[in-house]
C-alpha positions as CSV (number, residue, x, y, z in Angstrom):
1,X,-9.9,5.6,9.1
2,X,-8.9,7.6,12.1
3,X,-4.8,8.3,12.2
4,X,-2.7,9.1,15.1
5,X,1.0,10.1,14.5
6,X,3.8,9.5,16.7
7,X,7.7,10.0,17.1
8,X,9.9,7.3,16.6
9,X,10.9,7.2,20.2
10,X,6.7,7.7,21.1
11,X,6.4,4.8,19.0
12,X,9.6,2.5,20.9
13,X,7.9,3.0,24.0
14,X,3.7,2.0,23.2
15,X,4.3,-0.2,20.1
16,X,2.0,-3.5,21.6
17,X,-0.6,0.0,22.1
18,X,0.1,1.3,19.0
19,X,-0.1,-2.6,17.3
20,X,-3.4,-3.1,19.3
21,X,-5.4,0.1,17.9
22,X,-4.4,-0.6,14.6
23,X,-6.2,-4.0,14.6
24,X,-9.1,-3.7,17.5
25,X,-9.7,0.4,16.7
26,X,-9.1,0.0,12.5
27,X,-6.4,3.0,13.0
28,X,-3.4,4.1,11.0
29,X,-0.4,5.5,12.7
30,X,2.3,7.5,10.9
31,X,5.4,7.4,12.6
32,X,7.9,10.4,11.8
33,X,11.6,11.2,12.2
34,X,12.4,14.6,12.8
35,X,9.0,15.6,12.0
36,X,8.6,13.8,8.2
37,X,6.2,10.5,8.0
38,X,8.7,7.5,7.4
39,X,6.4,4.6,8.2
40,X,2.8,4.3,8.3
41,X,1.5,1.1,10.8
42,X,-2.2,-0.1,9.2
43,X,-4.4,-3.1,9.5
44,X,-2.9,-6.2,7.2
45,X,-6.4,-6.1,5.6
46,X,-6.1,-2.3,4.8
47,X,-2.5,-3.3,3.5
48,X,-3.6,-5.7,1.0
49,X,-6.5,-4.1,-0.2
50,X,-4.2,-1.3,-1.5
51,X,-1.5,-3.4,-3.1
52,X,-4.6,-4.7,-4.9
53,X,-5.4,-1.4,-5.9
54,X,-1.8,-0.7,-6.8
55,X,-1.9,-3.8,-8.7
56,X,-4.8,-3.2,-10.5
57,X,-3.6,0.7,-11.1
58,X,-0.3,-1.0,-13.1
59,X,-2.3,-3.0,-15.3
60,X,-4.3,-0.3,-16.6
61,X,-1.3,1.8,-17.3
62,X,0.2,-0.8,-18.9
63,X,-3.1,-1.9,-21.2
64,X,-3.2,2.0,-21.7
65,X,0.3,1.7,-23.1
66,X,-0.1,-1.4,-25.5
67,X,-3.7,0.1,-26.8
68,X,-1.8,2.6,-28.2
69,X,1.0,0.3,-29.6
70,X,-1.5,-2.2,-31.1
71,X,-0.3,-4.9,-29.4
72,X,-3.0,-7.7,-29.2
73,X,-5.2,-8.3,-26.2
74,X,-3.1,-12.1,-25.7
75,X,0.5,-9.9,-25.3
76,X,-1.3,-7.4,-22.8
77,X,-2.4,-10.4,-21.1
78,X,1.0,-11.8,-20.7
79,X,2.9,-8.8,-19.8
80,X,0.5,-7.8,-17.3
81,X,0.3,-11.2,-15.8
82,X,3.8,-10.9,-15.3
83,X,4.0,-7.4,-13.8
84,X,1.6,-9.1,-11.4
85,X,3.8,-12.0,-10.4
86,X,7.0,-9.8,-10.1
């Protein structure tokens, strides 16, 4: 995915530009604030692939956690099913 980063005030003055390439061109921009990345503008797809991802990432922490506690595959269940919905 190509990236193009902007200042804050770059990014007041083309945000309907900087909205259209993110959808039409599939491009992230980072917007900074005094030169450190504060915001990132992405696709809504690209968005909710990675909180799928993140989701995904907590639940295998959290089975890694209750393998080692021999907690039964039922409680893992439920305790990452609610991790999910939080």
């Amino acid at each position: 995915m190509q990236s193009t980063i902007v200042t804050v005030a770059e990014g007041k003055k083309s945000f309907s530009r900087l909205i259209h390439n993110a959808i039409e061109k599939k491009e992230e921009v980072i917007v900074t604030k005094r030169g450190k990345p504060v915001v990132v503008i992405v696709p809504y797809e690209e968005y909710r692939h990675s909180k799928r991802v993140e989701g995904y990432r907590k639940i295998m922490e959290a089975r890694a956690v209750f393998s080692k506690t021999r907690i039964s595959a039922e409680e893992i269940y439920k305790e990452s099913k609610r991790q999910l919905e939080e």
